[in-house]
N, C-alpha and C positions, 0 to 999 in steps of 0.2 A: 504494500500500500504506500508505504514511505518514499517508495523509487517510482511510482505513476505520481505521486503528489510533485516531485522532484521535475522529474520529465514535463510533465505538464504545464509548470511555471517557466523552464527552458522555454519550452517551445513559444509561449506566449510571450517569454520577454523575443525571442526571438522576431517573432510576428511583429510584435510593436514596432522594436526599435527599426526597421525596413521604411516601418509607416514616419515615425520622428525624420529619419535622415531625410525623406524626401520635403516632411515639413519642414524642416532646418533651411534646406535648399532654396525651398520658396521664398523662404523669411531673410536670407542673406541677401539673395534675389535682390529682393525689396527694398532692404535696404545698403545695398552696396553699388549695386549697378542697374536700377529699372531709372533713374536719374539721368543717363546718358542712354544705356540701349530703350527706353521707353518701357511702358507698362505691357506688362505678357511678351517681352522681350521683343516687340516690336520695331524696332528700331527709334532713330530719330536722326533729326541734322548733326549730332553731334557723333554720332555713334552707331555702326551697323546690326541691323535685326539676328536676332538670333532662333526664330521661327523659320526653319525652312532652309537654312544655313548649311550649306553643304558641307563647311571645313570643320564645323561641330559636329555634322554628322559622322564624317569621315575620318575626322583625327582621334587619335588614342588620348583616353584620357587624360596621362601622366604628362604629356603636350600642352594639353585645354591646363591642367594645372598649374603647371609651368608657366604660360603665358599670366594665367592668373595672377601667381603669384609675383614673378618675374617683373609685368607690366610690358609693354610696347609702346614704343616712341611712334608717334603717327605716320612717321616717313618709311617703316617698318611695315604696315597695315596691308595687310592681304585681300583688303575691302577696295575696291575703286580705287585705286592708288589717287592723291591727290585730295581727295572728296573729303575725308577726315582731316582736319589740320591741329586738332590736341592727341594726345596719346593717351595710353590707356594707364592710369599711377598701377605701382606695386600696392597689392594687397596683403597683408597682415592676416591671416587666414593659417587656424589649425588645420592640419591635415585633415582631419575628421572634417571641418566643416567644405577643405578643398575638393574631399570627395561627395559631400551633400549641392555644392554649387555645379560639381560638372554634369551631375545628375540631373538635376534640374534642368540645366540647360543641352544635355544630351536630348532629355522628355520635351523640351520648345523645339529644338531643331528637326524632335520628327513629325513634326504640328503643319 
């Protein structure tokens, strides 16, 4: 009884925590970068959408991370060259949450 009471809280923290990282993702989302790429990753003048985004779809995470973290100088930008003229700052981001952001925006780019 003791080892199904055991298993059965695993598996549910399990379950949750899936559901938290994607809420996380949202919520960094939000407030780290919906300001320049727009709301629901939309884009805007300042900043390319991230809905429908092919290099998000297609790059590996540890990349999407990288850059995250990293930051990109606008003359560096894989988006319309020229069209961007600020760059993206470095982010301050625990791994944990660099892996609830690329998620997030892996789930926009297939939108």
């Amino acid at each position: 009884m003791r080892k199904l009471i055991l298993s059965s809280l695993v598996a549910a923290g399990l379950a949750f925590s899936g559901t938290a990282i994607a809420a996380d993702g949202a919520a960094i989302f939000k407030s780290k970068c919906q300001a320049c790429h727009g709301a629901d990753g939309a884009g805007s003048p300042m900043a390319p959408a991230f809905k429908a985004n092919d290099w998000i779809k297609t790059q590996k995470e540890d990349v999407i991370a990288a850059t995250i973290k990293n930051g990109r100088p606008a003359k560096e930008s894989r988006f319309e060259k020229g069209k961007y003229t600020i760059g993206m700052a470095k982010q301050a981001l625990s791994d944990d949450d660099l892996k609830a952001i690329v998620a997030h925006l892996k789930g926009l780019a297939g939108k």
